[in-house]
C-alpha angles and dihedrals in degrees: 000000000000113000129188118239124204119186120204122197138164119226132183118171089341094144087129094049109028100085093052094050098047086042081064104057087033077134104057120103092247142346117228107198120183118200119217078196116280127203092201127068097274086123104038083051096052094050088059102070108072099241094047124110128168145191142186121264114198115175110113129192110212109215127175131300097018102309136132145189136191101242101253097215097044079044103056097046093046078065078047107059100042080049086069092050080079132067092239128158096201138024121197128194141198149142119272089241092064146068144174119264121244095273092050097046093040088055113017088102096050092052094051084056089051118043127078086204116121093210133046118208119173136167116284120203113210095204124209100208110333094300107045144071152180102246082193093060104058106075118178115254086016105118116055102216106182137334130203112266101241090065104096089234120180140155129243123232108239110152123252087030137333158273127219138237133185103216107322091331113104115221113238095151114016094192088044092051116037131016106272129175103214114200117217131193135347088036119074144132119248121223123198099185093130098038092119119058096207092043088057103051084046080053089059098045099052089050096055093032093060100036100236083125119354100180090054106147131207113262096235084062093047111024104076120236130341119243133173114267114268110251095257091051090099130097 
């Protein structure tokens, strides 16, 4: 049974990231970006893969001292609506700082073939630089990875980030609630959005200094202990 796949996914400013996320799902049927507007070539760089296409996202969120944020929830269904512009089975979703490892993106095609589940969870490795990670982080069923398009998916605004809700039912266990296949290592996706020490304290900063969350801590002071990546954790 051959299934189309449509991957929706936000930017802002990702020019150092973008290439390797849309190299990842290179065999999905099509990539949907959003652009919180990006003064980079985030853009320019994601048109430039063939099953690419972008658009423009321009809700903001003003916050204190200057700063701004594109408002995650309202982000991320704005990616969910155009999705269902197209006739796809599946829809998969992630961050633009993080990919599947080998194993997922060898064989996330074939289990979508596959499964009669409505819902796809999966490990997510939060990384400290490329060979480290945060075991704590990484809770089984966690991370929602795709759905079936035919499930009314949203997401719930709940500043700083969201809940979610099938129709007018909020999820409060997504295994409990709906039928969800949840993969399990040696599959996982790997997040690098700590990979670089000084990005992450200006991460900080710009989280207390605006006020989305001022008591933002730093990982290395919430995310348990550190541990070398597990040999499958590569892409």
């Amino acid at each position: 049974m051959t299934i189309k796949i449509g991957v929706i996914v936000r930017a802002r400013d990702e020019e150092h990231r973008v290439a390797k996320f849309c190299a990842a799902y290179a065999g999905a049927d099509k990539i949907l970006l959003a652009d919180g507007g990006s003064i980079d070539r985030t853009k320019e760089i994601a048109r430039g893969f063939h099953n690419v296409e972008v658009r423009d996202y321009l809700g903001r969120t003003i916050l204190l001292n200057g700063h701004w944020r594109n408002n995650d929830s309202n982000h991320v269904n704005f990616l969910i609506a155009w999705a269902k512009e197209y006739d796809f089975d599946w829809i998969l979703w992630d961050d633009c700082d993080c990919v599947p490892n080998y194993l997922a993106k060898q064989d996330y095609r074939k289990i979508l073939e596959d499964t009669d589940s409505d819902f796809l969870t999966i490990r997510r490795l939060y990384l400290w630089g490329l060979d480290m990670h945060f075991p704590k982080m990484a809770e089984p069923g966690a991370s929602i990875w795709g759905w079936r398009s035919t499930q009314d998916f949203w997401t719930i605004n709940v500043p700083p980030a969201y809940d979610f809700r099938v129709g007018t039912t909020k999820v409060t266990d997504l295994a409990k609630q709906f039928n969800v296949l949840e993969l399990e290592y040696p599959y996982c996706l790997l997040h690098y959005s700590w990979d670089d020490a000084e990005a992450v304290k200006e991460k900080v900063r710009v989280y207390r200094e605006s006020g989305l969350i001022p008591g933002q801590l730093h990982p290395l002071e919430f995310a348990g202990r550190l541990e070398s990546l597990p040999e499958f954790a590569h892409e």
